[in-house]
py3Dmol code that shows the C-alpha trace and the ligand (Angstrom):
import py3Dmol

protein = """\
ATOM      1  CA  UNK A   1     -15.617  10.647  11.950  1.00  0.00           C
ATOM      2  CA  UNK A   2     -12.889  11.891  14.141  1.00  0.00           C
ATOM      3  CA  UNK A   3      -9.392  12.614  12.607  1.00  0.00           C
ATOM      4  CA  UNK A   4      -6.334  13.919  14.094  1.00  0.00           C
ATOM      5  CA  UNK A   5      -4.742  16.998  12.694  1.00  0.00           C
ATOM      6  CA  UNK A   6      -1.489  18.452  13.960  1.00  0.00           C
ATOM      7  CA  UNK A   7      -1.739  17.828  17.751  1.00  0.00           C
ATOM      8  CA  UNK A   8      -5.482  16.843  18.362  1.00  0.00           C
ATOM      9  CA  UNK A   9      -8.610  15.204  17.308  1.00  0.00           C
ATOM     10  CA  UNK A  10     -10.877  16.723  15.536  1.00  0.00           C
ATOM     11  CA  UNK A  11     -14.456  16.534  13.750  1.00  0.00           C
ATOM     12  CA  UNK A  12     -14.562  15.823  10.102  1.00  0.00           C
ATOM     13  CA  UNK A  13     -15.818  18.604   8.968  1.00  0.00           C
ATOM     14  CA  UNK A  14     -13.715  20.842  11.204  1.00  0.00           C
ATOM     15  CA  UNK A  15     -10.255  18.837  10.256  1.00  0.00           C
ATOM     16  CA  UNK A  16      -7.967  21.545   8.623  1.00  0.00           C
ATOM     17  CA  UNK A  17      -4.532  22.410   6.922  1.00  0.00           C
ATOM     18  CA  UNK A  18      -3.556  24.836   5.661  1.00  0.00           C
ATOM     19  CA  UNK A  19      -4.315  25.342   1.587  1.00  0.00           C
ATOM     20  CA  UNK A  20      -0.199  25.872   1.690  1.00  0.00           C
ATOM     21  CA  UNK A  21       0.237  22.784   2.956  1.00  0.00           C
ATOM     22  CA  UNK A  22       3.023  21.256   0.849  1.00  0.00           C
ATOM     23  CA  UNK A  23       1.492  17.654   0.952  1.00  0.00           C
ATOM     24  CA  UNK A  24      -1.045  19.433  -1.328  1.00  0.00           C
ATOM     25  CA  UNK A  25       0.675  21.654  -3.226  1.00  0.00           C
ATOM     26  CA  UNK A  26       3.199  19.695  -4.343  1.00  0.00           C
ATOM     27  CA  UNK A  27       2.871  16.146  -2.905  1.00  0.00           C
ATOM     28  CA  UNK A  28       5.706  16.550  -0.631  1.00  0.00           C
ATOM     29  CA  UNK A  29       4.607  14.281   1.801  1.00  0.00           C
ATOM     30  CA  UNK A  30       4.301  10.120   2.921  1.00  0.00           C
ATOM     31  CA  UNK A  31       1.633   7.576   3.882  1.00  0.00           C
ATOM     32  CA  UNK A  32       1.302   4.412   5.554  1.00  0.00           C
ATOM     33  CA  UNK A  33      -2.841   2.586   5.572  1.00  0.00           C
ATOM     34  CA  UNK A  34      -2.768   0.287   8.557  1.00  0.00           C
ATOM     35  CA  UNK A  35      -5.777  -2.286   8.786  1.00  0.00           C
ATOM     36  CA  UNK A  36      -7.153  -2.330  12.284  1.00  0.00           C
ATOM     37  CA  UNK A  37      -9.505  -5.765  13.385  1.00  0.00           C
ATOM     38  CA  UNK A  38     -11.756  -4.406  16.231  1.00  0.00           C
ATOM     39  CA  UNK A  39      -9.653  -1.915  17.233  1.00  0.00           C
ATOM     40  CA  UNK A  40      -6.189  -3.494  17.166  1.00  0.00           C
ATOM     41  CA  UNK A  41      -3.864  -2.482  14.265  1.00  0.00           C
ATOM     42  CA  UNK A  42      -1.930  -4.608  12.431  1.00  0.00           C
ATOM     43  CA  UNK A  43       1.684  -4.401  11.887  1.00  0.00           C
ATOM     44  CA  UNK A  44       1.935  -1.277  13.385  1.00  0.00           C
ATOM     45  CA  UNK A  45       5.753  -1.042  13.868  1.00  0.00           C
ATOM     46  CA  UNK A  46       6.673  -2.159  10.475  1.00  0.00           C
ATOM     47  CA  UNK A  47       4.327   0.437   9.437  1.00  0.00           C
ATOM     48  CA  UNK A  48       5.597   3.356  11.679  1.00  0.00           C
ATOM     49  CA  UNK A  49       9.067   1.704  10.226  1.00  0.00           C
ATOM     50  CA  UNK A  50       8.416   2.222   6.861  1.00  0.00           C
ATOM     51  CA  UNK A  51       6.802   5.674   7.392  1.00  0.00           C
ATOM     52  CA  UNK A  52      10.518   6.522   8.807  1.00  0.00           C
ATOM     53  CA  UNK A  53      12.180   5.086   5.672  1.00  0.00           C
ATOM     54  CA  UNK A  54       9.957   7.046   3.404  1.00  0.00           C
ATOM     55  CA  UNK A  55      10.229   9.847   5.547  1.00  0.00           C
ATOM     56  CA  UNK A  56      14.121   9.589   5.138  1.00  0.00           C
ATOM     57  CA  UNK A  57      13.595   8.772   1.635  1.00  0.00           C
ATOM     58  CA  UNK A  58      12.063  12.177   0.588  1.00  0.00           C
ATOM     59  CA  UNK A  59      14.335  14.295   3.495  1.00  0.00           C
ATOM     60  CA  UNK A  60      11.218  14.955   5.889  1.00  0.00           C
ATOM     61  CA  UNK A  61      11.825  15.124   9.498  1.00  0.00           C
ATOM     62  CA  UNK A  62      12.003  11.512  11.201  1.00  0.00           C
ATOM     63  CA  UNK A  63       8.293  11.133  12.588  1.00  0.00           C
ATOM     64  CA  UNK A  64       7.883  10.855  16.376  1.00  0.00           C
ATOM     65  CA  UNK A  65       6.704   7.068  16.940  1.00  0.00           C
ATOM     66  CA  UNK A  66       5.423   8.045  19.817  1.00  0.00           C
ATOM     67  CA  UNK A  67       3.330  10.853  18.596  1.00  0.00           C
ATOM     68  CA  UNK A  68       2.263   8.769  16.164  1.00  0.00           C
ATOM     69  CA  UNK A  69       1.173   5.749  17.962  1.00  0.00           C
ATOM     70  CA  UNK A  70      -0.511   8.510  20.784  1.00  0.00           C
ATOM     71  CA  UNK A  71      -2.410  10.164  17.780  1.00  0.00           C
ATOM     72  CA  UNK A  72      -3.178   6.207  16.358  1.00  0.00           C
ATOM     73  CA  UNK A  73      -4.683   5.444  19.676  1.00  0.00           C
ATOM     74  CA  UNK A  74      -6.888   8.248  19.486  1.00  0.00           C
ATOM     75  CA  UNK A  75      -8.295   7.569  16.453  1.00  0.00           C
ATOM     76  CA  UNK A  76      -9.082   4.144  17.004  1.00  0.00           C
ATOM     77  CA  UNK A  77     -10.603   4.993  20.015  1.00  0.00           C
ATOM     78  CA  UNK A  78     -13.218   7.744  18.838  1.00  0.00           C
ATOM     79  CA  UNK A  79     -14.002   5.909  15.592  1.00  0.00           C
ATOM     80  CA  UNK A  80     -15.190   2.307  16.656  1.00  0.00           C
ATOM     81  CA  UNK A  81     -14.946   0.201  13.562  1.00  0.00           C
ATOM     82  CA  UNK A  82     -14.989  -3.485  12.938  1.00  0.00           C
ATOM     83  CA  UNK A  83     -12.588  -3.511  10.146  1.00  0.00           C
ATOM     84  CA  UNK A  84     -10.874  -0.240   9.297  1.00  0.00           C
ATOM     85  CA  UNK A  85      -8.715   1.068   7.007  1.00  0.00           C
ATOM     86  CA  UNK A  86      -6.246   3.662   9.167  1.00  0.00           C
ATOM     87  CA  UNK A  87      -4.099   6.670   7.245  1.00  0.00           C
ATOM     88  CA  UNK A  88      -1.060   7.867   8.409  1.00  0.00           C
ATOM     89  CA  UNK A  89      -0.545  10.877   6.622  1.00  0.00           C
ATOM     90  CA  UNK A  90       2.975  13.217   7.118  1.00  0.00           C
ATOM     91  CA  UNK A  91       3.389  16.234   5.269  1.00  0.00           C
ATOM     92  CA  UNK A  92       6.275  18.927   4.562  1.00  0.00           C
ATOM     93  CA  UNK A  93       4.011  21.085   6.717  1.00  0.00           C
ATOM     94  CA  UNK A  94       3.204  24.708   5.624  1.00  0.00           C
ATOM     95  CA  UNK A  95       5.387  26.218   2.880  1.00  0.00           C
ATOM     96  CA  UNK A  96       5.835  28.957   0.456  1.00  0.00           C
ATOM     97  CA  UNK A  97       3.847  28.632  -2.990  1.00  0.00           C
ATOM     98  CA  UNK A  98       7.379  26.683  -4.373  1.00  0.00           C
ATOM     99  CA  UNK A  99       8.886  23.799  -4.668  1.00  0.00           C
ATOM    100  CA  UNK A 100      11.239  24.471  -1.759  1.00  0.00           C
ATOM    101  CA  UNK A 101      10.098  22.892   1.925  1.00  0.00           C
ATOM    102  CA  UNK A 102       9.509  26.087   4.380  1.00  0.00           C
ATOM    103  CA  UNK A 103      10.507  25.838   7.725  1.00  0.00           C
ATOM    104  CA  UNK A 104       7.701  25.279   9.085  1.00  0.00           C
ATOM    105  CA  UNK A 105       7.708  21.836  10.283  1.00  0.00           C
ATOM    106  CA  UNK A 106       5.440  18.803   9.347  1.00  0.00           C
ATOM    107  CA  UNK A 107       1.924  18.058   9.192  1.00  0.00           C
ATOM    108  CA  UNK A 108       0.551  14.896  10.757  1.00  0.00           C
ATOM    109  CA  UNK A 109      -3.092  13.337   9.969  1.00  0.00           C
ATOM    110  CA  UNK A 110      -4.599  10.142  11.270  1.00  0.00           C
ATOM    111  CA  UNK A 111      -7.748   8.923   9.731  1.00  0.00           C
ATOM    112  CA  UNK A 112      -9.800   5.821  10.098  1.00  0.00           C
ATOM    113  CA  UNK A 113     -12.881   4.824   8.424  1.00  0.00           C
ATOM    114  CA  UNK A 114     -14.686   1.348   8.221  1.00  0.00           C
ATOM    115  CA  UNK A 115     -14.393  -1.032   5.137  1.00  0.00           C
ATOM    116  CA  UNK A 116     -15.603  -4.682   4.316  1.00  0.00           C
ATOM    117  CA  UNK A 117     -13.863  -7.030   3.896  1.00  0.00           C
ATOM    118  CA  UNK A 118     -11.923  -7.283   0.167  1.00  0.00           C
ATOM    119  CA  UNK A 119     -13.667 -10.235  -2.485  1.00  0.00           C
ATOM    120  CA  UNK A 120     -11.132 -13.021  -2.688  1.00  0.00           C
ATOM    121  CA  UNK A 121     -10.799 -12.831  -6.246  1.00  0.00           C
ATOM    122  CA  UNK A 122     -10.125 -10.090  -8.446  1.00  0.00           C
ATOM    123  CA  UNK A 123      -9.608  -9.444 -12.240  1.00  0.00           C
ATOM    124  CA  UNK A 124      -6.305  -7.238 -12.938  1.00  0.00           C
ATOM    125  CA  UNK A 125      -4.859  -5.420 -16.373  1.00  0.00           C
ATOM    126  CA  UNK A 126      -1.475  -4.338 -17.582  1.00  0.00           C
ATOM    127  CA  UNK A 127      -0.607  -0.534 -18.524  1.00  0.00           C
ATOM    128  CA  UNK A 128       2.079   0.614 -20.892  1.00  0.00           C
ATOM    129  CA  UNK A 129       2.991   3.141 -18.265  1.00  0.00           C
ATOM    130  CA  UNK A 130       5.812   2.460 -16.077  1.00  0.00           C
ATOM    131  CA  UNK A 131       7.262   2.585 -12.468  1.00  0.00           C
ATOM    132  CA  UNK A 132      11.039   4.124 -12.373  1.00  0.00           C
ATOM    133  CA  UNK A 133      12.933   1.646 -10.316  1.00  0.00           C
ATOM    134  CA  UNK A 134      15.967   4.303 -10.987  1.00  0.00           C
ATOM    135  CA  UNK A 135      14.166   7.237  -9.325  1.00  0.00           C
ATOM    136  CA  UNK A 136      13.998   9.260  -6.597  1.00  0.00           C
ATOM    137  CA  UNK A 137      10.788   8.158  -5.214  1.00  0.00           C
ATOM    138  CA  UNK A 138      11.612   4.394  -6.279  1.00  0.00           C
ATOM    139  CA  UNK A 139      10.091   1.996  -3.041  1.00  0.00           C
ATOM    140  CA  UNK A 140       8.763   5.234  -1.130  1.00  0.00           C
ATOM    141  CA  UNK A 141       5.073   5.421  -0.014  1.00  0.00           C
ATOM    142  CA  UNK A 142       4.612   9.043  -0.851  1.00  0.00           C
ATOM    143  CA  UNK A 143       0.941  11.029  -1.341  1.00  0.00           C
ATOM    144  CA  UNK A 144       2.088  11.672  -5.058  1.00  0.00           C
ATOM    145  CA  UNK A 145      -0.240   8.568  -6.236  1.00  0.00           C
ATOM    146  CA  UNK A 146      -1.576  10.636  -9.015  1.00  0.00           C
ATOM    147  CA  UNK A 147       0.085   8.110 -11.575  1.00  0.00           C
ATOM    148  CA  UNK A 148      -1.938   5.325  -9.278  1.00  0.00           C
ATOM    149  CA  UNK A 149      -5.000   6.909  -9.583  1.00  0.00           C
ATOM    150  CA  UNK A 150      -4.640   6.947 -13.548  1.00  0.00           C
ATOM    151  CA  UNK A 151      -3.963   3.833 -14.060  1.00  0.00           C
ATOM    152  CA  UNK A 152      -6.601   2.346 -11.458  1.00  0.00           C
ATOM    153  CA  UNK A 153      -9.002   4.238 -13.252  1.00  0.00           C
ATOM    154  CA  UNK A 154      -8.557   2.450 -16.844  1.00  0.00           C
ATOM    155  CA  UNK A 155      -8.544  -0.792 -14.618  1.00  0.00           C
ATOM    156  CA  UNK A 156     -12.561   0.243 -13.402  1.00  0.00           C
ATOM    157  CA  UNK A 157     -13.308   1.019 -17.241  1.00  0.00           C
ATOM    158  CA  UNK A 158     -12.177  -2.462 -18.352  1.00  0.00           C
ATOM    159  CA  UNK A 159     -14.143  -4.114 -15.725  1.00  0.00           C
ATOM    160  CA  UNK A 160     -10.685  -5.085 -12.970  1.00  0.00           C
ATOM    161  CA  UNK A 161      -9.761  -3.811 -10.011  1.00  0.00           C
ATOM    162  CA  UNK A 162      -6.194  -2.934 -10.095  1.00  0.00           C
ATOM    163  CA  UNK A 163      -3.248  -2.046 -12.691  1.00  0.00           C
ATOM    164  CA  UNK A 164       0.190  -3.673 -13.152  1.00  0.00           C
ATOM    165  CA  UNK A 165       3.046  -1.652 -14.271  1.00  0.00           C
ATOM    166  CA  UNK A 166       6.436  -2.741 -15.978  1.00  0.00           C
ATOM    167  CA  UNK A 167       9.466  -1.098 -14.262  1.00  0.00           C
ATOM    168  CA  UNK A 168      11.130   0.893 -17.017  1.00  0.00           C
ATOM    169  CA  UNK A 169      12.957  -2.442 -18.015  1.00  0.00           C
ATOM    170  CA  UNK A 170       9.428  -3.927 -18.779  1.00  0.00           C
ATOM    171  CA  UNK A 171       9.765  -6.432 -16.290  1.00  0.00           C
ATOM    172  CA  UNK A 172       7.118  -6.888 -13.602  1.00  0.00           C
ATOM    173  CA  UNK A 173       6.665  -3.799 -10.667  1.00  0.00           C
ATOM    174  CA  UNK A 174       3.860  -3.926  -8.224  1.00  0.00           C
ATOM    175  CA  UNK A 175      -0.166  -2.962  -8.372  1.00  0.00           C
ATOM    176  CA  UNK A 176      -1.646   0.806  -7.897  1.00  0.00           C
ATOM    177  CA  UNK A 177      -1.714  -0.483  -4.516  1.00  0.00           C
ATOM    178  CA  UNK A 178      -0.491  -3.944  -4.476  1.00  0.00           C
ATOM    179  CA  UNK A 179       2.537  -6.266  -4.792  1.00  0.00           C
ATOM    180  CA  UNK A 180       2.232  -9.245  -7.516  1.00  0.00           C
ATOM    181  CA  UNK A 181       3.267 -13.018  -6.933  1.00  0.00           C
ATOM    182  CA  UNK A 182       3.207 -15.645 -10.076  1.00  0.00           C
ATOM    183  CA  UNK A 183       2.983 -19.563  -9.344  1.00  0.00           C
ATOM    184  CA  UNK A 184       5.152 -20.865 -11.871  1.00  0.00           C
ATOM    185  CA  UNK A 185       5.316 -24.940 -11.537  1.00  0.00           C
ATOM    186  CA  UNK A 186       4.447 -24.850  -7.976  1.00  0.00           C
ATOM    187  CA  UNK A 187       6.457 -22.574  -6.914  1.00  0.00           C
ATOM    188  CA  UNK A 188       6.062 -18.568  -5.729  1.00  0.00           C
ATOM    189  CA  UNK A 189       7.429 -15.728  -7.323  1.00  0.00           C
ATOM    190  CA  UNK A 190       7.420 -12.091  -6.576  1.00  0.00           C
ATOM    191  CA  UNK A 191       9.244  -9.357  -8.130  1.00  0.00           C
ATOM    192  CA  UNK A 192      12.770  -8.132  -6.049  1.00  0.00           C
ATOM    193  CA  UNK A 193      12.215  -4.415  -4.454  1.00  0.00           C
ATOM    194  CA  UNK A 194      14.900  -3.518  -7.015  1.00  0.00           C
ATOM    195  CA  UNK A 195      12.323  -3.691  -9.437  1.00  0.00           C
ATOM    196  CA  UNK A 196      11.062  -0.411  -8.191  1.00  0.00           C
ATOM    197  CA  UNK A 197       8.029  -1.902  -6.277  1.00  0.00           C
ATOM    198  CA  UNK A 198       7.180  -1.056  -2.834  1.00  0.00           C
ATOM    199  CA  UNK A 199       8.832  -3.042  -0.024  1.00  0.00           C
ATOM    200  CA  UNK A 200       4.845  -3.976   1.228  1.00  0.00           C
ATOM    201  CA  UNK A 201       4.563  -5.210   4.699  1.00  0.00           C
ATOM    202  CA  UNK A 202       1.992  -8.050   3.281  1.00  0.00           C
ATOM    203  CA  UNK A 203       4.627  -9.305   0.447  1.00  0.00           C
ATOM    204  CA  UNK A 204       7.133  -9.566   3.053  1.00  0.00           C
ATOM    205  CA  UNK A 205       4.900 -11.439   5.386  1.00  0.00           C
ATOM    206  CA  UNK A 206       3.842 -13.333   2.046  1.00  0.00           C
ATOM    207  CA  UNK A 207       7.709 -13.988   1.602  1.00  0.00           C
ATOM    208  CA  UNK A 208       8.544 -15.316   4.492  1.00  0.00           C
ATOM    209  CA  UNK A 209       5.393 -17.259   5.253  1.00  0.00           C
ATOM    210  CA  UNK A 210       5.399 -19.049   2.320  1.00  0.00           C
ATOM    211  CA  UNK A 211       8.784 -19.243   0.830  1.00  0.00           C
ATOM    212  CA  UNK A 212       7.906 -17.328  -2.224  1.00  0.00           C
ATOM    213  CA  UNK A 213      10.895 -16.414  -4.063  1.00  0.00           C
ATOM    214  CA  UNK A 214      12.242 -12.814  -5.307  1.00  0.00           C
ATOM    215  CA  UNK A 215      12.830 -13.023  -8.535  1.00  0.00           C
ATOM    216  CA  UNK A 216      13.145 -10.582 -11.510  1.00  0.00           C
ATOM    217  CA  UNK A 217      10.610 -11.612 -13.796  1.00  0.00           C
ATOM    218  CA  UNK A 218       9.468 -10.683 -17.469  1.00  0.00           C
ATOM    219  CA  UNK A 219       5.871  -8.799 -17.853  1.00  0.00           C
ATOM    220  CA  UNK A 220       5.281 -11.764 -20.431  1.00  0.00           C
ATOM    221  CA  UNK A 221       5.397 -14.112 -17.118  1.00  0.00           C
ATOM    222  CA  UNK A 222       1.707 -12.844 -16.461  1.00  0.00           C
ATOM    223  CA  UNK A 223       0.368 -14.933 -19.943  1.00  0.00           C
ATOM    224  CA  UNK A 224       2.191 -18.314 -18.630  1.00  0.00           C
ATOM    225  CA  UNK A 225       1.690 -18.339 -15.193  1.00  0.00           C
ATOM    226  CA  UNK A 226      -0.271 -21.470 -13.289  1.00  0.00           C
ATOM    227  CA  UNK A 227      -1.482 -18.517 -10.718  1.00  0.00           C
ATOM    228  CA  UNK A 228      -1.266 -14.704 -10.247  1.00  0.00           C
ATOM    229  CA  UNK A 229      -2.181 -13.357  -6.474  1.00  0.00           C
ATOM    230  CA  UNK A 230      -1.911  -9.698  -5.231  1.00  0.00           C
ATOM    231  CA  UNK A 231      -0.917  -9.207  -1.832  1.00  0.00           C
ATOM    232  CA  UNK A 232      -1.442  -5.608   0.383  1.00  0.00           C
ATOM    233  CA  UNK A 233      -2.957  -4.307   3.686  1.00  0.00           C
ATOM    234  CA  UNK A 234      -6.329  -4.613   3.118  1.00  0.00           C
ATOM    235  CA  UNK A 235      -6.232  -7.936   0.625  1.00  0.00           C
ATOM    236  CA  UNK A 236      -4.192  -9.986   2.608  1.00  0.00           C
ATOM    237  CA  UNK A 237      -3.865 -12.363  -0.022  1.00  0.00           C
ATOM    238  CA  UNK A 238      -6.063 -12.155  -3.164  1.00  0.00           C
ATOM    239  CA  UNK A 239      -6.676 -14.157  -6.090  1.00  0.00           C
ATOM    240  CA  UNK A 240      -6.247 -13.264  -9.328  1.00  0.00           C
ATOM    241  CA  UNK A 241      -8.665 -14.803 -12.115  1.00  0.00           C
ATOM    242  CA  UNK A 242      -8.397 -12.657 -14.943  1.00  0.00           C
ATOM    243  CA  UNK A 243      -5.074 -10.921 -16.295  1.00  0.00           C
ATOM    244  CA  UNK A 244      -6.352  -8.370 -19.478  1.00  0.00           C
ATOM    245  CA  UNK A 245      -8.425 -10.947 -21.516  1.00  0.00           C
ATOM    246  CA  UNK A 246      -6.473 -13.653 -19.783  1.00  0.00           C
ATOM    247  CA  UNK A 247      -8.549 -16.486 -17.856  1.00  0.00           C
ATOM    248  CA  UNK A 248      -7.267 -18.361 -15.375  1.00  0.00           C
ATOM    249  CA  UNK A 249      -9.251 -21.366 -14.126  1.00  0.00           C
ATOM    250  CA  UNK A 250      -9.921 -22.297 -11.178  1.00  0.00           C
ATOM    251  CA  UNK A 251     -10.532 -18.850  -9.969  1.00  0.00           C
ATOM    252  CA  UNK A 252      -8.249 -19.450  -7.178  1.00  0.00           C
ATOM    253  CA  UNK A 253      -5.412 -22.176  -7.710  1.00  0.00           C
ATOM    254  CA  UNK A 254      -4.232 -24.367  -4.893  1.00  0.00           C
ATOM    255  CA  UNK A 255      -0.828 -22.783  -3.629  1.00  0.00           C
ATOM    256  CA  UNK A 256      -3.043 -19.203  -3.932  1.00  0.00           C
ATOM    257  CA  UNK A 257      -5.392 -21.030  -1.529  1.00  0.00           C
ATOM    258  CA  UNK A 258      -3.031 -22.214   0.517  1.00  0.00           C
ATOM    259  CA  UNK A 259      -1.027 -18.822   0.625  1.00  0.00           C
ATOM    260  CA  UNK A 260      -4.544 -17.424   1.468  1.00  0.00           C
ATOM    261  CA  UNK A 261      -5.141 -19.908   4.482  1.00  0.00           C
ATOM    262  CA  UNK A 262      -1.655 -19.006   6.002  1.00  0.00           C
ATOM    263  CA  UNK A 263      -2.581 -15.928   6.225  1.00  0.00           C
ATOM    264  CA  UNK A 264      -6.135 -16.263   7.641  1.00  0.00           C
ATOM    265  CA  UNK A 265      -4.453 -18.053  10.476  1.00  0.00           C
ATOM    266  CA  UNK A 266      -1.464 -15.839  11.128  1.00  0.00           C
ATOM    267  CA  UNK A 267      -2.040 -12.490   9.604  1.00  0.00           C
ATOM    268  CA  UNK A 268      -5.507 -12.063  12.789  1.00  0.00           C
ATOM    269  CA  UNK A 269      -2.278 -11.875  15.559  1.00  0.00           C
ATOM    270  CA  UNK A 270      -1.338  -7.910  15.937  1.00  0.00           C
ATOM    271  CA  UNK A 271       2.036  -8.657  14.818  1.00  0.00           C
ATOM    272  CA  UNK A 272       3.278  -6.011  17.222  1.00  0.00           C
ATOM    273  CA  UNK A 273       5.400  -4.752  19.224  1.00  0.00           C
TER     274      UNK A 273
END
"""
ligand_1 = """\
16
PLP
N 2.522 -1.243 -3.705
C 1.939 -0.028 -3.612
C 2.222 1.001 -4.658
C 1.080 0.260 -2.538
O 0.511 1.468 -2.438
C 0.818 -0.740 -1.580
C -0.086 -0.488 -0.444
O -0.832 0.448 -0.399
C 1.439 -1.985 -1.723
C 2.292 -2.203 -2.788
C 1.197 -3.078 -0.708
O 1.868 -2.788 0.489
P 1.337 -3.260 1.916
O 1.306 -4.753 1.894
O 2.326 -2.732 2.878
O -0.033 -2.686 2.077
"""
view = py3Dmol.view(width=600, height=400)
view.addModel(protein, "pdb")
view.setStyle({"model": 0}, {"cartoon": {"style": "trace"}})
view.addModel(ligand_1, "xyz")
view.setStyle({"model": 1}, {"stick": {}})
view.zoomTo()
view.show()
């Protein structure tokens, strides 16, 4: 695998930052993952749009687009995947061993490995611990997904594949890594970004392509609804069958199927510029 790291490409095992980086020691830093389809990715302004709206969200530097879509074309072309799974990764750059940014610029990593294709089903759970739609980091995509990685993990122990959290109103957030919709008597719902959930490029794609509706919604929506579906990058849409010890039959309900069909004719165009 060839990454780039600050300025060039490099080999995997010679891909470096420095241990002061501040994207490691203190998760002062943003991401965007980018699905490419042979070698075209997906979405890529709204993705190097975001990135700039995080970036101004945590007071980074506004990334260079065009370094970013150079370094993006690099990577793509020395890592020929079918399907891959591309990380944008921009970093407070080297620092002291504080809290406080140095002045010492920004770090910029682009990764890309290959992945299969996501199942079209999933199981999900719900976790007492919640997303702050009141705080600083509320809607920003930024490397400090410790909190994700907890709660994905008790997902994999109760046999699911991603978490739900409240917002600190208990109503319904977002996924680890995913935005939720709810088919409530035919029609889509998905939780407003005031909620605290990420503004996802799929959700708004979701939004517009199928006329879901934002709407603030209680967590106890999840034991009524008709259907549940996640939505992100590298689902597209995906059906969920099982909420915590919650069934839903069939395993993928008819406006989730149609949602999904939408978006296996629409979502292969590049989206871009
Ligand atoms: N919510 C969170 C917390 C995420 O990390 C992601 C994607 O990684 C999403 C939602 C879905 O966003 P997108 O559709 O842009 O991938």
């Amino acid at each position: 695998m060839r990454i780039w790291v600050n300025g060039g490409l490099r080999d995997a095992d010679d891909a470096r930052l420095s241990v002061l980086d501040h994207g490691l020691t203190v998760g002062d830093g943003i991401f965007e993952t980018v699905r490419t389809s042979e070698g075209r990715p997906f979405a890529l302004t709204r993705h190097l749009d975001r990135l700039t709206r995080s970036a101004r969200g945590l007071g980074l530097p506004d990334p260079d687009h065009d370094e970013v879509r150079h370094a993006v074309a690099a990577v793509i072309d020395a890592n020929p995947v079918a399907l891959g799974r591309l990380r944008i990764t921009y970093t407070g750059g080297l620092s002291p061993l504080g809290s406080d940014r140095g002045d010492h610029g920004t770090s910029l990593v682009v990764a890309l490995d290959g992945v299969s294709r996501r199942p079209d089903t999933t199981a999900v759970i719900t976790v007492p611990w919640t997303r702050n739609e009141r705080g600083a980091l509320a809607g920003l995509k930024t490397t400090s997904y410790a909190e994700n990685v907890v709660a994905l993990a008790r997902a994999r122990e109760r046999g699911a594949s991603e978490a739900l959290f409240p917002n600190t109103a208990d109503r319904l957030c977002e996924g680890t890594g995913s935005n939720v919709f709810v088919v409530l008597g035919g029609r889509i719902h998905t939780p407003p970004v005031a909620s605290g959930c990420l503004a996802g490029i799929t959700r708004a794609l979701a939004v517009e392509w199928t006329g879901a509706e934002e709407t603030d919604l209680p967590m106890d929506v999840l034991a009524e609804a008709d259907e549940v579906f996640l939505t992100s990058t590298l689902r597209d849409v995906q059906a969920v069958h099982r909420v915590d010890d919650r069934e839903l039959t069939p395993e993928i309900g008819p406006v989730t199927a149609k949602a999904m069909r939408i978006f296996a004719e629409r979502a292969g165009d590049d989206l871009d510029p």
